[in-house]
SEMAR-644771 format. One record per residue: residue number from 1; residue in three letters; x, y, z of N, C-alpha, C, O in turn. Coordinates in steps of 0.001 Angstrom, whole numbers, plus 500000, padded with zeros to 6 digits. Atoms other than C-alpha are relative to their C-alpha. Example, Ala and Ser with C-alpha at 12.3 -4.5 7.8 and 13.67 -1.06 7.14 Angstrom:
<rs>
  nr rest     nu     nv     nw    cau    cav    caw     cu     cv     cw     ou     ov     ow
   1  ALA 500890 498810 500000 512300 495500 507800 500900 501200 500000 501936 501181 500665
   2  SER 499180 498810 499940 513670 498940 507140 499230 501090 500730 499739 502198 500899
</rs>
This chain:
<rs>
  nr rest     nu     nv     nw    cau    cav    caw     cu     cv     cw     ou     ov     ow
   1  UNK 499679 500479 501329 011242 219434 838234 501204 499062 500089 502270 499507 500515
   2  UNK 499278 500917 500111 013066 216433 837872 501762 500047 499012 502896 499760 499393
   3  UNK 498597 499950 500621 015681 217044 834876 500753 498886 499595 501950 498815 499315
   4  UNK 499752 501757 500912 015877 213383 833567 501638 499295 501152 502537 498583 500704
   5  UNK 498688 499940 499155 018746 213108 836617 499300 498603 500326 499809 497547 499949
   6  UNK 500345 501592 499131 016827 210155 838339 500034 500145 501603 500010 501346 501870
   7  UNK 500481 499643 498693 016423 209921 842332 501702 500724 500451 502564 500807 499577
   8  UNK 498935 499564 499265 019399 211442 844631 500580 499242 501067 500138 499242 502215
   9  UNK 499120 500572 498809 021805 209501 846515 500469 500196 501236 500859 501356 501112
  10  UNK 499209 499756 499210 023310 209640 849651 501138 499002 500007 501044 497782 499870
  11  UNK 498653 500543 500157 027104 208971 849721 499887 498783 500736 499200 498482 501712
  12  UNK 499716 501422 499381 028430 205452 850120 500917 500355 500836 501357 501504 500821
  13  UNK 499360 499787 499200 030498 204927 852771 501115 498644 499762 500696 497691 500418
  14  UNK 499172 501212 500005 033406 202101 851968 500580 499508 501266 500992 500118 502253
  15  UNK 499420 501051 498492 034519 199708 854555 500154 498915 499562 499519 498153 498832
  16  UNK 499212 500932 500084 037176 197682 855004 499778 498967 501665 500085 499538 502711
  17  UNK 499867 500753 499081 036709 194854 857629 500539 499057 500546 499952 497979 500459
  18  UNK 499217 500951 499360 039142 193007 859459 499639 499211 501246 499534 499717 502363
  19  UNK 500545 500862 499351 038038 189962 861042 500812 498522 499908 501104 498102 498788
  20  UNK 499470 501297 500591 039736 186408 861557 499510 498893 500052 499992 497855 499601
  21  UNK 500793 501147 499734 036904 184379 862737 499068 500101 498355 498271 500944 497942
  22  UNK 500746 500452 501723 035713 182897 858814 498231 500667 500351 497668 501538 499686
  23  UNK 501746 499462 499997 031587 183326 860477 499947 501427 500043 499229 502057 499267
  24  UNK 500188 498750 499628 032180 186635 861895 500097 500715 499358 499219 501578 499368
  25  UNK 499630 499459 500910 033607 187994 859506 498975 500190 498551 498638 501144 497850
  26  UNK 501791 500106 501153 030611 187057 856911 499252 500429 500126 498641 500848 499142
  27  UNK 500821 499896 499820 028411 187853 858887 499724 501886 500584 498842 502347 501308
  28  UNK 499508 498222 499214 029529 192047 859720 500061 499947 498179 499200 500648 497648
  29  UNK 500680 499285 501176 029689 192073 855930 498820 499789 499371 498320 500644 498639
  30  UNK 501121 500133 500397 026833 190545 855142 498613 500937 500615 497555 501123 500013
  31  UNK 500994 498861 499417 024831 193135 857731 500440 501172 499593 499530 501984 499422
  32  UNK 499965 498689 500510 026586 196084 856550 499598 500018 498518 499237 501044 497942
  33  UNK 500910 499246 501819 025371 195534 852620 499200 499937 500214 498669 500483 499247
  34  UNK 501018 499979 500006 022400 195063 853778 499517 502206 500276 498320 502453 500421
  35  UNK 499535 498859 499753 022952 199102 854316 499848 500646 498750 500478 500293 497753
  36  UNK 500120 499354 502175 021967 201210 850904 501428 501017 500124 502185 501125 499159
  37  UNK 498873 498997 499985 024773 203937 852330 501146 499380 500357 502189 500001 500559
  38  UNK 498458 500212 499818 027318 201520 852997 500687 498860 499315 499936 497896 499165
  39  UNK 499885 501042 500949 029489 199154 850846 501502 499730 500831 502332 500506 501303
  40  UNK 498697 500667 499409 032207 196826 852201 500853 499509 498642 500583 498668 497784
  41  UNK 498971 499885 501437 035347 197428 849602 501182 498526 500414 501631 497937 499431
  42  UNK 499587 500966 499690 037266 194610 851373 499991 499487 501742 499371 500041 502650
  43  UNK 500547 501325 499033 037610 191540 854184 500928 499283 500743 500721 498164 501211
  44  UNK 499092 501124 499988 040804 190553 855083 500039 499307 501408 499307 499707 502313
  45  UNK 500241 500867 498910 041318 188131 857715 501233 500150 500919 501175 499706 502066
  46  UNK 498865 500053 498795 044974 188934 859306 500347 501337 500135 499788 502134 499382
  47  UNK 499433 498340 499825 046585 192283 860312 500328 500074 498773 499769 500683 497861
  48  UNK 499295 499400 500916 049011 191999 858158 500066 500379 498476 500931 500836 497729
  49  UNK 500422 499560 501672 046675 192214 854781 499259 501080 500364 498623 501557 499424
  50  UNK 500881 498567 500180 044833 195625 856686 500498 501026 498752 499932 501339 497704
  51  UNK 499550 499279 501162 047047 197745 854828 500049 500176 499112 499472 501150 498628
  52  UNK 500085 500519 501404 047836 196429 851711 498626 500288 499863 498240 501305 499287
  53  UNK 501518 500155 500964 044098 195637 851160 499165 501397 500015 498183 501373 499273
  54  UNK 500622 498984 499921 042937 199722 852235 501051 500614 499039 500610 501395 498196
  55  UNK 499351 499410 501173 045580 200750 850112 499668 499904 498447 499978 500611 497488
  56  UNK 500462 500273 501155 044064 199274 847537 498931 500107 499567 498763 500078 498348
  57  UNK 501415 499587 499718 040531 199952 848265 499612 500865 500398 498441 501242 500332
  58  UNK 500600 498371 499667 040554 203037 849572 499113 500352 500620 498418 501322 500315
  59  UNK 501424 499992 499104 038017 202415 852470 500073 501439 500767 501139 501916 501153
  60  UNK 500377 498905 499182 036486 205560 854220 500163 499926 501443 500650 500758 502208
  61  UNK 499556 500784 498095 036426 203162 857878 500652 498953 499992 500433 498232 499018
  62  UNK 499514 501011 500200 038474 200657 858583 499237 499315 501755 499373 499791 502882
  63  UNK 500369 500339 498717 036525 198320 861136 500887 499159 500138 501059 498483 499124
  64  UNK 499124 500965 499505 039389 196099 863220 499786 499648 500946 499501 500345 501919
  65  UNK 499920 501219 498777 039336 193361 865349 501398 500318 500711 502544 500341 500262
  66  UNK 498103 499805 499376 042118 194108 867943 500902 498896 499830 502072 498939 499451
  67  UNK 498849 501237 500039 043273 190473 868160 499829 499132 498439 499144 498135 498210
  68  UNK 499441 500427 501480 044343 189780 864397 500901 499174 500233 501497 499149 501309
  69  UNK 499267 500861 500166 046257 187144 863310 501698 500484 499455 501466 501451 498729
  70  UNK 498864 499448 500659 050269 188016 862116 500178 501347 500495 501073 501457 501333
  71  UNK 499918 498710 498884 049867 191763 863402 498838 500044 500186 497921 499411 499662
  72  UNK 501259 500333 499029 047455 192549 865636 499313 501470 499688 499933 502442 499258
  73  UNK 500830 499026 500812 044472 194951 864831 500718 501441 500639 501046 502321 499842
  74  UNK 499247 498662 499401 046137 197894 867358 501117 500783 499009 501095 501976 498708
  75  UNK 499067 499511 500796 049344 197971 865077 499480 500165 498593 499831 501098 497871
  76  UNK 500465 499099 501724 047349 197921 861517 499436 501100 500066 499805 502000 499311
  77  UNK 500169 498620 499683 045627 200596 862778 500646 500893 499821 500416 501767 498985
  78  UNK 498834 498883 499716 048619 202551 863830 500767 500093 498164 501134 501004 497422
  79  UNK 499184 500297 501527 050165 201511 860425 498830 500598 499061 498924 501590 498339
  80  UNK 501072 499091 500780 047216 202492 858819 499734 501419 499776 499894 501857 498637
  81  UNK 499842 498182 499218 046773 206405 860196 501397 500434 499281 501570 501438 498591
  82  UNK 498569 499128 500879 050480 206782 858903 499739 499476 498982 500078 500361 498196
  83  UNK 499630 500238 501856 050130 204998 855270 498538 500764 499599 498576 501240 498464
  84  UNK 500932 499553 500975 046602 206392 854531 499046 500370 501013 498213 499590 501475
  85  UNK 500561 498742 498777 045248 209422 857157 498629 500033 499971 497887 499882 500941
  86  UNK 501202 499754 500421 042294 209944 855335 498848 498725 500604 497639 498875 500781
  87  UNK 501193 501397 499496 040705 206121 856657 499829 500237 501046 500909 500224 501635
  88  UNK 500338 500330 498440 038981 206377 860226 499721 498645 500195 499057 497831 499554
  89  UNK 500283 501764 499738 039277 203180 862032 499197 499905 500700 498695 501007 500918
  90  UNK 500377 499902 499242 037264 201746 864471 500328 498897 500260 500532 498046 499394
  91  UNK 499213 501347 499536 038511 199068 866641 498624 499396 500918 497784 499996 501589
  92  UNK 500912 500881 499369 036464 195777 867812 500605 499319 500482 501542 498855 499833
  93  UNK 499728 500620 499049 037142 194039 870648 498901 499004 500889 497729 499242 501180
  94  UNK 500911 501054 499240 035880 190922 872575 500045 500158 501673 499203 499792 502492
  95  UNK 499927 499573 498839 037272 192178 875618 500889 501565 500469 502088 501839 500419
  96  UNK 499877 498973 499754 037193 195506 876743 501417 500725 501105 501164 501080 502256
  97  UNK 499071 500362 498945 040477 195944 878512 500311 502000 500160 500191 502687 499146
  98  UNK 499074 498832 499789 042005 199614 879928 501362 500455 498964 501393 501450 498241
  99  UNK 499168 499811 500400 045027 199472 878618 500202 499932 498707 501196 500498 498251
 100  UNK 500245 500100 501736 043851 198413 874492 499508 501576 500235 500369 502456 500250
 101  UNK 500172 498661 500089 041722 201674 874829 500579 500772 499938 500375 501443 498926
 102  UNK 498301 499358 500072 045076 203588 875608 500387 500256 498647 500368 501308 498008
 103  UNK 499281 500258 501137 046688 201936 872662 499346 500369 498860 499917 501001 497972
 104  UNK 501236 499657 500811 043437 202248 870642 500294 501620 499545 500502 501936 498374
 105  UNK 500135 498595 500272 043579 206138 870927 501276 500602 499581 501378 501519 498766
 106  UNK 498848 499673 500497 047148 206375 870740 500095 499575 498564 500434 500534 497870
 107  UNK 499849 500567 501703 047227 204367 866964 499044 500504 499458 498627 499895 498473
 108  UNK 500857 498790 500509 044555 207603 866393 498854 498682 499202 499002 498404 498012
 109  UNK 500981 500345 499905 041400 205290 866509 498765 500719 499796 499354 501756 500102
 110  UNK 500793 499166 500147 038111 207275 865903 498845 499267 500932 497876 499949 501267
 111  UNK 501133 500302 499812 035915 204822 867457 500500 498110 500612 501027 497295 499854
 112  UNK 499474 500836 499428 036587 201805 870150 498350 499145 500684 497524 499743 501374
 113  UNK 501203 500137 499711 033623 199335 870685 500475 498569 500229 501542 497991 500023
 114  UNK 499890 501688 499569 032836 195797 871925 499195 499149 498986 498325 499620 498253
 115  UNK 500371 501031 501280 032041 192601 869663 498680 499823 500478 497938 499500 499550
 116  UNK 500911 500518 499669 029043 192021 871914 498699 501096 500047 497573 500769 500421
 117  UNK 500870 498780 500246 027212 195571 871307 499014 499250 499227 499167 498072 498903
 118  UNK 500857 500126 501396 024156 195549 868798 500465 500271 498894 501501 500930 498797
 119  UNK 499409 499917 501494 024522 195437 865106 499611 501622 500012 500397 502450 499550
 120  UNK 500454 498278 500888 022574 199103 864720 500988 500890 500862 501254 502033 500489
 121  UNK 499176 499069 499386 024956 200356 867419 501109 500006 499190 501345 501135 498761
 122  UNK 499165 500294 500597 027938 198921 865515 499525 500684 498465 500405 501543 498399
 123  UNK 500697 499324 501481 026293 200387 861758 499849 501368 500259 500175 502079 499309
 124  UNK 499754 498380 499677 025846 204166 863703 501410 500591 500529 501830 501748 500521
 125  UNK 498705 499323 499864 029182 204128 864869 501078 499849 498894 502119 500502 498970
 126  UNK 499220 499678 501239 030830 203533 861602 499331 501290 499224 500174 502110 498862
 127  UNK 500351 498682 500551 028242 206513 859910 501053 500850 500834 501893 501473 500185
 128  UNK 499733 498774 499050 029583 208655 862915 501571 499997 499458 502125 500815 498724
 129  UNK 498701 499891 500399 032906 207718 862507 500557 500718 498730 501401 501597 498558
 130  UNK 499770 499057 501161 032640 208436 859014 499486 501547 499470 499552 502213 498437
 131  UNK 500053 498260 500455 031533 211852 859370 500905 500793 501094 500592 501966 501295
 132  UNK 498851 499736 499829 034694 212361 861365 499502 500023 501690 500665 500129 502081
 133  UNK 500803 500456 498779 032862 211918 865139 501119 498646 500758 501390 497556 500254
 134  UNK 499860 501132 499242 034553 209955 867891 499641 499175 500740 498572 499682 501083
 135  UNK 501422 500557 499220 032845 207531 870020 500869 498446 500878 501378 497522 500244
 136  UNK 499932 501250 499302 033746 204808 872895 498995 499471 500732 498465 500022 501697
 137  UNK 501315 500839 498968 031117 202221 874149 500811 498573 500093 501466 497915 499284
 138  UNK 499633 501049 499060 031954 199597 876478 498964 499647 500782 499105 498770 501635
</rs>
């Protein structure tokens, strides 16, 4: 019996994406709305608007580009985790280095991946992330 409710949802998932390349950046939100469970709440393009702009949006993941413009995705991260606990990040990288990974896990990262993965790999590791799941692929 239905109950005039209408169909049943599964939770959105908000995401914030930090990106500084103008295409790339379009094109990671334009594949995640394509997503019925996931909605990108903001976009900014340098470190130093991660914060501010999840503070204000209140994203569930924060996906970051390590090499941001003004601060760099490692430190919004880290800055992130202390102003607002509740966001899991996941950090994107073009090059997979030892020593970011480190830093990655230390600025309490949930999820450390490469720019050159697949999109559905990149779209399951933000779900995962957001059901509190850690995950590194390289």
């Amino acid at each position: 019996m239905d109950c005039g409710r209408g169909p049943s949802r599964a939770p959105v998932t908000r995401i914030l994406v930090a990106e500084d390349v103008d295409d790339l950046r379009g094109t990671l939100v334009a594949l995640l709305e394509l997503e019925d469970d996931l909605e990108v709440v903001a976009a900014p393009a340098s470190g130093d608007r991660v914060v501010p702009a999840a503070l204000h949006h209140r994203p569930d993941v924060a996906v970051i580009d390590i090499g941001l413009p003004r601060v760099d995705g490692l430190t919004a991260a880290a800055e992130l985790r202390r102003r607002l606990p509740g966001c899991r990040t996941l950090i994107l990288t073009g090059l997979p280095r030892p020593g970011n990974l480190q830093r990655a896990l230390a600025a309490g990262a949930s999820a450390f991946l490469t720019k050159d993965g697949p999109a559905d790999e990149l779209i399951d590791a933000i779900r995962r992330v957001a059901r509190g799941e850690q995950l590194i692929a390289l």
